[in-house]
N, C-alpha and C positions, 0 to 999 in steps of 0.2 A: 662802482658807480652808485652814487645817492639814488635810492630807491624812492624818496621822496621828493626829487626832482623837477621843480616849477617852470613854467614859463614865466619867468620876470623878466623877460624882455621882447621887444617884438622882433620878428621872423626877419629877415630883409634878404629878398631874395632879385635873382640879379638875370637878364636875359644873357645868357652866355654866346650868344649869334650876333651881340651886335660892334662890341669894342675890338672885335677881334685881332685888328693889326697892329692895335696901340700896347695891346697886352700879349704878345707872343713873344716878344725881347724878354718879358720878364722873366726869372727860372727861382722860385723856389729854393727855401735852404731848411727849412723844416715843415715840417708838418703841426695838426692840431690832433689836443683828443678826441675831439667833439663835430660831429657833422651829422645833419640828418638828412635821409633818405625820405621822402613825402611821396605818395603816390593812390593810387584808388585800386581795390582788390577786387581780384575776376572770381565768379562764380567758384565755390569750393574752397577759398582759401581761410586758412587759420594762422592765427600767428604764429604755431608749432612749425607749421612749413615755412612759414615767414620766417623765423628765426633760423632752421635747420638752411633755408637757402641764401642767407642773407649772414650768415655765422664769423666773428670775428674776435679779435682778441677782449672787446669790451660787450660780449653779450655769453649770458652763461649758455653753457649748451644745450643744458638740459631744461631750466624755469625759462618762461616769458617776461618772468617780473620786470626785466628791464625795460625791456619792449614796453611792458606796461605801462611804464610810470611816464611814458611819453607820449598816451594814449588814452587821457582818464574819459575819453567818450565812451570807451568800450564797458561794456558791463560784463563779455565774456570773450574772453579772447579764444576759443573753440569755438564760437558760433557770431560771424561777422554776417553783416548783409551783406551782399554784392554792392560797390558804387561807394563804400566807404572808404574814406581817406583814413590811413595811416601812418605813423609816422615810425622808421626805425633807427636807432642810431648806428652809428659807422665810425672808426677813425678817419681821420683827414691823412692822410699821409706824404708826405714830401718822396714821391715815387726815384727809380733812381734815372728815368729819363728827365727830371726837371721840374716835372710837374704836379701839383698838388691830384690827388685821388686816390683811390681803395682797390685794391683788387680780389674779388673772391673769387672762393673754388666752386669752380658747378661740375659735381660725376655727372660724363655723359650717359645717355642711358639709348635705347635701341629706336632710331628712327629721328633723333634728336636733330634739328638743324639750327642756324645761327640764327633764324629766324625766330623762330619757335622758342629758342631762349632769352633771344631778347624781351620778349612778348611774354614769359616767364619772370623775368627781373622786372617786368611792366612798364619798360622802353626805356628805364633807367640809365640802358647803353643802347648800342644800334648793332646789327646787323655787318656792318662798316667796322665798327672798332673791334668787334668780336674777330673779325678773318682777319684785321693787322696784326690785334696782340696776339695769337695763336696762329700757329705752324698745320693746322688741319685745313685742307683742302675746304673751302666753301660748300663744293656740289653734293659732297657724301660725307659725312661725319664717321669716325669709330665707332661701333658700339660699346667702348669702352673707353675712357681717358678722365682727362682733366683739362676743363677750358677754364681760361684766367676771362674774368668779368670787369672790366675795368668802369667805374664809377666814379666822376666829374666829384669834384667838391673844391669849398672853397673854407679860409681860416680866417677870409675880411682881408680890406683894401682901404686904405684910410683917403685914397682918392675919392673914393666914394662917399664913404660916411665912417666915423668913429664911434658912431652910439649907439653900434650892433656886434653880439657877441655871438650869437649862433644863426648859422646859417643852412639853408636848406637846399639839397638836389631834387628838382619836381619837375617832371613829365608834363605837356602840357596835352590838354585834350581837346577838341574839335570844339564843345560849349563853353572854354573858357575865356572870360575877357582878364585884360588887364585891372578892372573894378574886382569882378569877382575874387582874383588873386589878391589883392591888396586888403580888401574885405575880411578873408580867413589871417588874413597871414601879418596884419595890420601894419602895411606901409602905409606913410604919408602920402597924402596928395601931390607933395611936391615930389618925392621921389617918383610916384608914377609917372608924373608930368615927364620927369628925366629918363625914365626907361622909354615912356613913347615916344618920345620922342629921337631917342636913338633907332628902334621901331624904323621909325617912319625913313630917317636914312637908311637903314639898309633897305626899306623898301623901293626907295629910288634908285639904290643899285640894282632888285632885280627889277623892275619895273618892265623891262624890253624882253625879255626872255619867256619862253613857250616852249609848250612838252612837255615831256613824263620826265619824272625822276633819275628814272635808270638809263635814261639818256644825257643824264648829267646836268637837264634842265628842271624848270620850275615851270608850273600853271601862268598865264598871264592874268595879269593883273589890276584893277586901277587904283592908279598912285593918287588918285584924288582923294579917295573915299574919307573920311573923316573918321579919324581913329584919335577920343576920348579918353579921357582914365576913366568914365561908366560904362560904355560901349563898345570900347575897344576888341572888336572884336580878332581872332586869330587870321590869317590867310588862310587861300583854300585846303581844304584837308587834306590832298594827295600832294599839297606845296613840300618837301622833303628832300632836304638839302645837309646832307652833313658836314659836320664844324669840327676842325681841329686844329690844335698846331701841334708839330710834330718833332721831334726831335728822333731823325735818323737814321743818322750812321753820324758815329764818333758826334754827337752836338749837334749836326743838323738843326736847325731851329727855321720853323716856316708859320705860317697860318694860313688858314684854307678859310674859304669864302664859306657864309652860311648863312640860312635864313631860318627863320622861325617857324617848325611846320605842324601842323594838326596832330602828329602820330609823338615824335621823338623829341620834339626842339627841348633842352632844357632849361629851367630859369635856375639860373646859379648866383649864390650870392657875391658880392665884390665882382672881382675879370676873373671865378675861376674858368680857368679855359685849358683843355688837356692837352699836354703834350704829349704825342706819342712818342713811345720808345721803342728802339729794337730790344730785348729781350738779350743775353746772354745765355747759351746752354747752362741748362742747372741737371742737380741729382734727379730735379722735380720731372725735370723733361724729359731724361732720358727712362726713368719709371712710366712716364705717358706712352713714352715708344714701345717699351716691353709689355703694356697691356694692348698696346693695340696693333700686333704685329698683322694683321691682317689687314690693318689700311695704314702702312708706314709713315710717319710724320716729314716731311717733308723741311729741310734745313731753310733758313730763311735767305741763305749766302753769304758771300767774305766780305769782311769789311774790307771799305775803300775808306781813301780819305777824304775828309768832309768839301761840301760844296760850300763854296764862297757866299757868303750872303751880301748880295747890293744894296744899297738903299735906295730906293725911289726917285730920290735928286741926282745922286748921280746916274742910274738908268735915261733919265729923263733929259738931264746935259747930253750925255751921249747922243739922243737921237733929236736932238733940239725940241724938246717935248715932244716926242713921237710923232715928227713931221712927215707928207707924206714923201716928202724928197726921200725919208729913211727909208721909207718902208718898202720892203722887197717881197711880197709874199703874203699869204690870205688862206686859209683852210676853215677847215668848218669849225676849230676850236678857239682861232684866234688869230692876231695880224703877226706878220715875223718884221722885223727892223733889223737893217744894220748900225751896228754900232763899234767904237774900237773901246775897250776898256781894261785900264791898268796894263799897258801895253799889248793887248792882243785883241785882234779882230775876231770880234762873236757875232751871233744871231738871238734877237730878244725874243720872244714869241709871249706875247699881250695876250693874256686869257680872260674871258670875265669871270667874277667868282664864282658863278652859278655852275663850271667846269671843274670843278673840285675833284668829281673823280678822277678824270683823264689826267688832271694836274698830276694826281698821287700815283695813278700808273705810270707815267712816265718815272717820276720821283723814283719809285719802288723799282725797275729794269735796270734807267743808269745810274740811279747810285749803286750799283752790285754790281754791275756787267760792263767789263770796259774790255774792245777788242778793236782793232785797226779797221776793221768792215762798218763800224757801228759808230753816230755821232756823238760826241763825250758832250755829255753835262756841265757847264761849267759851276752854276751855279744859278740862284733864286732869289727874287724877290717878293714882299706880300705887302702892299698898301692899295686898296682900292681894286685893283685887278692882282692877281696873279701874272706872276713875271717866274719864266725860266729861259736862264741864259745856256746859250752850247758856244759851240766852236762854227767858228764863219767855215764853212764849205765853198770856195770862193764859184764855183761853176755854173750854179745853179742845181735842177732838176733833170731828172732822164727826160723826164715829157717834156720839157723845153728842147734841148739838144735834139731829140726826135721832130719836133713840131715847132719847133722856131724858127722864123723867117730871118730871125738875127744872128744864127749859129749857124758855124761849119757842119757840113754831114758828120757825122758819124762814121770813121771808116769800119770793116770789118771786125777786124782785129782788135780793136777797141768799144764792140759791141759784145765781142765775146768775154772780155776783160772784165768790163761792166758786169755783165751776167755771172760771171765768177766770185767776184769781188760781191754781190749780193747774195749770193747763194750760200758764198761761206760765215754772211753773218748770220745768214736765218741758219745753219745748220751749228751754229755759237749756241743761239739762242733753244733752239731744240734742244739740244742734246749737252753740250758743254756748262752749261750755268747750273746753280744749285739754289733756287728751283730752276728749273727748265719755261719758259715763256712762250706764248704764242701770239703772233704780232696783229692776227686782226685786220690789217689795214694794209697789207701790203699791194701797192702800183707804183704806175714809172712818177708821180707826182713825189713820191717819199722814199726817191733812193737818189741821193744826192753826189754830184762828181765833181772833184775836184779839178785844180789846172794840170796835175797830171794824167787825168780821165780816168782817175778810179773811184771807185764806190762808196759810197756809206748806207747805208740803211737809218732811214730816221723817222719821226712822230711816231712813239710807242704810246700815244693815248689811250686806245684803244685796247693796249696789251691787257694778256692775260694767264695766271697761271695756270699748266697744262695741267691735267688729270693723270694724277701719281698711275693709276691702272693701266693709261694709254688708250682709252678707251672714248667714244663720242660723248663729251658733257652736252647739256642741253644748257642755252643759253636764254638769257630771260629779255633779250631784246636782239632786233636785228640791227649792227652797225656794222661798218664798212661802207665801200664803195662798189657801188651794181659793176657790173661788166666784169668783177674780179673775185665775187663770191660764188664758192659752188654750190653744186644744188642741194646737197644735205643741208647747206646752213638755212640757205633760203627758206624753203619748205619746213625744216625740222631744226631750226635754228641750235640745231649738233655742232659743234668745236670739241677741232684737236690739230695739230700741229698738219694736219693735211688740206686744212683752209689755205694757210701760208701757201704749199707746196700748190695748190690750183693757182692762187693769187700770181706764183710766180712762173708757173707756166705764161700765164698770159703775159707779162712780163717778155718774155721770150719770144711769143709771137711779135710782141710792141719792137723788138732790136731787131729782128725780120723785115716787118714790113713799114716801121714807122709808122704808123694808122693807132688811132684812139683802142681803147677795150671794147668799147659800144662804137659803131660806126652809122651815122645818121643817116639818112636817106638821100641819094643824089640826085634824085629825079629822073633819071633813064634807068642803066639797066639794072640798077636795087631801085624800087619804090619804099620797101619799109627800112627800119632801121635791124639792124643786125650786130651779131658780137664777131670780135675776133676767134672763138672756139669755134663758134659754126661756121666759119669762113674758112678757116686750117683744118676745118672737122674735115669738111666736104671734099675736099683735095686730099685730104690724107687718109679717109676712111681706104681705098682702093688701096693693095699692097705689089707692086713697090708702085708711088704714087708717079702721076705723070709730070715731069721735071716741067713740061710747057707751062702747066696750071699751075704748079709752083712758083716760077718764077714770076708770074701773074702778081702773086703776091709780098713781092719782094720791093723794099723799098726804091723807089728811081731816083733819089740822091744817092743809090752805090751805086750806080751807073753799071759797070761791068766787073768790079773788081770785089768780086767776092769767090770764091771758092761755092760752085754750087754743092756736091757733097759736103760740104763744112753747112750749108743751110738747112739741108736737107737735115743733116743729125741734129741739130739744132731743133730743128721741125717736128720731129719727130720724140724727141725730148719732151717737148712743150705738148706733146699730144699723151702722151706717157702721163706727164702731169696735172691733166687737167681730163682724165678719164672719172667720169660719171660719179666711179663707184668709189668711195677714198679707200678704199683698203688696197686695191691693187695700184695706187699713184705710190710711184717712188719718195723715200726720206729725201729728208734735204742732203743727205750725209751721201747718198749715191747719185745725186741730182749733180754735188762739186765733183765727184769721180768721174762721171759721163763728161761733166764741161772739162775737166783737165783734158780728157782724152780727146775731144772735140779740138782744144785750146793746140793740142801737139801739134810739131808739124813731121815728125818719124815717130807718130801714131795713129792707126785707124781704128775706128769704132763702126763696127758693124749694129743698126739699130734693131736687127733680125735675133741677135742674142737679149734679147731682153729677156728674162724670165722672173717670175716671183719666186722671193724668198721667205717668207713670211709676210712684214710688210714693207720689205724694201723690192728696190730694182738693181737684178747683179746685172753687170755690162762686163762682156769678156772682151780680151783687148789681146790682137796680134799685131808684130812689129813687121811693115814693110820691109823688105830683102833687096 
C-alpha cells in the first residue's frame, strides 16, 4: 500500500437499509482491494489496538503507518481524543456466501459477549450478525475461541454513480444528520437529495409500527417530519432494526427489512448489502472447538435443499393481490393467505419488514429441520413485506376444531392422535435436530391438522436456540402467549425446552376440555377470569382425584364416548407438565412415551408410577392379561 496515499476523490457513501429488495438478487463475483472502515473511537483507544483488532492481509502487523496515511488529522496515533473519527482500511472481499465484505478474527477473551464486541468494532457489525456467522451460543460465550467479525463493504455500483472510487462502512450515531455526513465525506447535494429520499420511503414502511427492538419492532414515528439534506436528522435512537440479505442454505437468497437506527444502521457506499452465508466446517472451526471444550460449539445443522424464491407478482396473482377472500388467518406477525402455486397448494404469511427477526427464526429452524410433525417451508419472498411460503395444511388449527361453531367434534381418539403427533415434533425439535430448538410459542392456535386429523406443529417465529448446558438462559424480552407461559419465564424470563413442555401441557388440558388457556369470566359461578392449570390444578391436586369433578371438565361435544381412564392419564399428564417447578416437568421425549401408552388399547398406564429421573418422567407400563 502507498504510504503516501491521498484522498483525490470524494467518499460517497450509501444508506445500506434502504434499496434493500432491489439489491438482494444481486451476488458478487469479486471483490476490491480497497474499503474503508470510518467510525469515532471510545475512550482508551489507539491505533495499535485499532490495527491489532481490525488486522488484515493489507495492514502490517506491526507499524500503524498504514492506518496513518489515511488519517493525516492525527498527530499521534498513541494518543487519540475520545469522539475522533478514524479511518481504517480493509479489503472488500467477494465472500463465499455472495456477498461483498471482510471477515476478521476477534480472540475471545473472559466474559466477552456479542454485545460488547460489537460495541468493540464500534457497531461496525451487530450483535445479530455476530450469533448468525458463529456457532457460539448467544447467552454465554467461551472463554476462549475465535469469533469471525463480518463487516458490510461495498467496490461501487455504477447505478448509482461512476465518479467514486472508494468507499466507506460508517456507523451512524444519534447527532448525525444526513448534512453533517455529506459535509465530512463531501457528497453532492444531489446525491443527498437521493439518499433522503430513499430515507423517507423506508420510513413510510415503518411508519405504523411500535415497540422495542427485541420485540422485532421499531419506536413510532412521524412520517411527516421534514427531513432535509441540512437537518436531516436520524430516527429515534433506540429505532434498531437489523438489515440483511442472506444467503442460506445451498444459495438461499432473501432480504430482510431495515431501518435506519441511532446505534448500528450503516451508510455503505453503492447497494453494499450482506449476504449472509452458512459457513462450511473448517480446520479453523474445528481448532475453536478444541479451545473451548468447556462450552462445546454447537453445529449449525444439515444441509437441506434450497427454498424456492417467488417473486412478488407472482405471490400477488396467486392471491389476487392479497384479497381478503384469500385470506385465512392473522397472528401477531402477520396475515396467512391461501394460495395454489406452480401446482401445489401453499400458505403465504405477509410479514412487515419491521419482523425481521421472527422472519430469520423461522428461516433458520425450517430450512434445517424437516420432520412429518412439523410444517415445511416452501419457500420466500422479499419486496416490500416479507413473504414465507409453507405447505397449505388444508384443516385448519386445533383452536378452531376445539372452538368452532363450523367443525365436527373432535372425537377421542383423534384428540389423542393430535397430541401425539404434536408432542413428537416438539421432542424433534429438543432433542433430534443439530442445534436443538425451543419453540417459544407453543398453543392449540399453531398446531395445525390436516384432512386426515393429524398434526403439524407451526409459526416457529419466535424459536430459539436451546442452551448447549441444558440449563435456564435468561431471556431479554417476554414473548409468547399468556395462558401457556410458565412461571419461571414470566417472572424470570428463564427459557429452556421446559417452556415448550408447560406450553404443551395446557395443550392437553385444551383436547380435554375444549375451553381456551385463560377462560373469561361468566358471570355466575366463576366471576373472575381464570387458566386452565388452576382449573385441572384444583380437581387434580387430591390423589386419586374425583372422577365427578373431572368429568366436570370434560368437553360436552364427546358426549359419552370417551374412555374416562383414558382422560384421566391424559389429565394427569397435562398436570405432570405444567408442574410449577421445570425441573421435575417431564421431556418431550417421555411426554410421546406416556401418549403412546395412553394411545394403546392392550396397554395400561398407571399415572401412580411416575417418578423422576434426572430431568425426565419414567412411566412404567404393564400389559392387561
Amino acid at each position: 500500500m502507498d504510504s503516501d496515499h491521498q484522498f483525490k476523490f470524494p467518499l460517497f457513501l450509501f444508506l445500506s437499509t434502504l434499496l434493500i429488495t432491489s439489491v438482494c438478487s444481486q451476488s458478487c463475483t469479486r471483490g476490491c482491494d480497497l474499503a474503508l472502515a470510518s467510525f469515532f473511537i471510545s475512550d482508551g483507544a489507539n491505533l495499535t489496538g485499532i490495527r491489532d483488532l481490525m488486522q488484515s492481509r493489507i495492514l502490517d502487523p506491526v507499524l500503524v503507518g498504514p492506518i496513518m496515511s489515511f488519517n493525516r488529522q492525527l498527530a499521534n496515533g498513541d494518543l487519540i481524543q475520545t469522539n475522533t473519527r478514524v479511518n481504517v482500511p480493509f479489503p472488500c472481499d467477494c465472500l463465499s456466501g455472495g456477498f461483498l465484505g471482510h471477515v476478521f478474527r476477534y480472540n475471545l477473551a473472559v466474559n466477552d459477549t456479542y454485545v460488547g464486541i460489537a460495541a468493540k468494532y464500534a457497531n461496525l457489525t451487530t450483535e445479530a450478525a455476530l450469533e448468525w456467522f458463529n456457532a457460539y451460543n448467544s447467552s454465554r460465550l467461551p472463554d476462549a475461541g475465535v469469533v469471525n467479525v463480518t463487516v458490510n463493504c461495498s467496490c461501487g455500483n455504477a447505478d448509482v454513480s461512476r465518479d467514486f472510487g472508494l468507499f466507506v462502512t460508517y456507523p451512524l450515531r444519534p447527532e448525525d444528520s444526513f448534512g453533517s455526513v455529506a459535509a465530512w465525506s463531501n457528497v453532492s447535494s444531489e446525491l443527498v437529495r437521493r439518499l433522503t429520499s430513499f430515507f423517507l420511503l423506508l420510513l413510510q414502511m415503518q411508519k405504523e409500527a411500535t415497540g422495542r427492538w427485541d420485540q422485532g419492532k421499531v419506536d413510532s414515528f412521524d412520517i411527516n417530519n421534514k427531513i432535509d439534506e441540512e437537518n436531516a436528522k436520524q430516527t429515534p435512537h433506540n429505532l434498531l432494526t437489523f438489515s440483511i440479505c442472506i444467503s442460506a442454505i445451498n444459495g438461499l437468497r432473501l432480504g430482510i427489512a431495515v431501518a435506519a437506527g441511532a446505534v448500528i444502521v450503516m451508510l455503505l457506499a453503492g447497494f453494499a448489502v450482506a449476504r449472509v452465508y452458512r459457513r462450511k466446517p473448517s480446520r479453523h472451526r474445528r481448532t475453536e472447538a478444541a479451545r473451548a471444550r468447556k462450552f462445546p460449539v454447537p453445529s449449525r445443522g444439515v444441509t437441506v435443499a434450497k427454498s424456492v424464491e417467488f417473486t412478488y407478482e407472482e405471490l400477488a396473482a396467486a392471491t389476487d393481490d392479497f384479497s381478503l377472500s384469500k385470506k385465512i388467518g392473522e397472528g401477531g406477525f402477520g396475515e396467512v393467505y391461501y394460495a395454489e402455486l406452480r401446482g401445489q397448494k401453499t400458505a403465504i404469511k405477509k410479514m412487515k419488514m419491521e419482523a425481521s427477526k421472527e422472519f430469520l427464526a423461522e428461516l433458520k429452524v425450517l430450512t434445517n429441520v424437516h420432520h412429518l410433525t412439523l410444517v415445511r417451508l416452501i419457500g420466500y419472498c422479499i419486496k416490500g413485506s416479507l413473504f414465507l411460503v409453507y405447505e397449505y395444511v388444508e384443516n385448519g388449527n386445533l383452536s378452531q376444531h376445539l372452538r368452532g361453531s363450523d367443525r365436527e367434534p373432535l372425537s377421542w381418539s383423534s384428540r389423542l392422535q393430535i397430541a401425539l403427533d404434536s408432542a413428537r415434533g416438539l421432542e424433534y425439535i429438543h432433542e433430534h435436530t443439530i442445534p436443538v430448538y425451543i419453540h417459544r410459542d407453543i398453543k392449540s392456535a399453531n398446531i395445525l391438522i390436516d384432512d386426515n386429523l393429524r398434526a403439524k406443529v407451526a409459526d416457529f417465529g419466535l424459536a430459539k436456540l436451546a442452551k448447549i448446558e441444558g440449563t435456564l438462559v435468561p431471556s431479554q424480552v417476554l414473548v409468547g402467549t399468556f395462558g401457556y407461559m410458565p412461571p419461571e419465564y414470566i417472572h424470570m424470563k428463564a427459557v429452556s425446552s421446559k417452556v415448550d413442555v408447560y406450553a404443551f401441557g395446557v395443550i392437553l388440558y385444551e383436547l380435554i376440555s375444549g375451553k381456551e388457556a385463560i377462560i373469561p369470566p361468566n358471570g355466575s359461578s366463576q366471576i373472575e377470569a381464570t387458566t386452565l392449570v388452576a382449573l385441572f390444578g384444583e380437581v387434580l391436586k387430591n390423589q386419586p382425584c374425583s372422577e365427578q369433578e373431572l368429568m366436570k371438565l370434560i368437553d360436552p361435544s364427546l358426549g359419552h364416548e370417551y374412555p374416562l381412564d383414558s382422560v384421566r392419564k391424559m389429565a394427569e399428564l397435562g398436570r405432570a407438565c405444567t408442574r410449577e417447578n421445570p425441573e421435575v416437568r417431564p421431556s418431550m421425549r417421555s411426554v410421546v412415551i406416556a401418549l403412546t401408552a395412553i394411545s394403546s388399547v392392550s396397554e395400561a398406564w398407571n399415572p401412580d408410577t411416575f417418578y423422576r429421573r434426572g430431568n425426565s418422567l419414567s412411566v412404567d407400563f404393564h400389559v392387561n392379561k
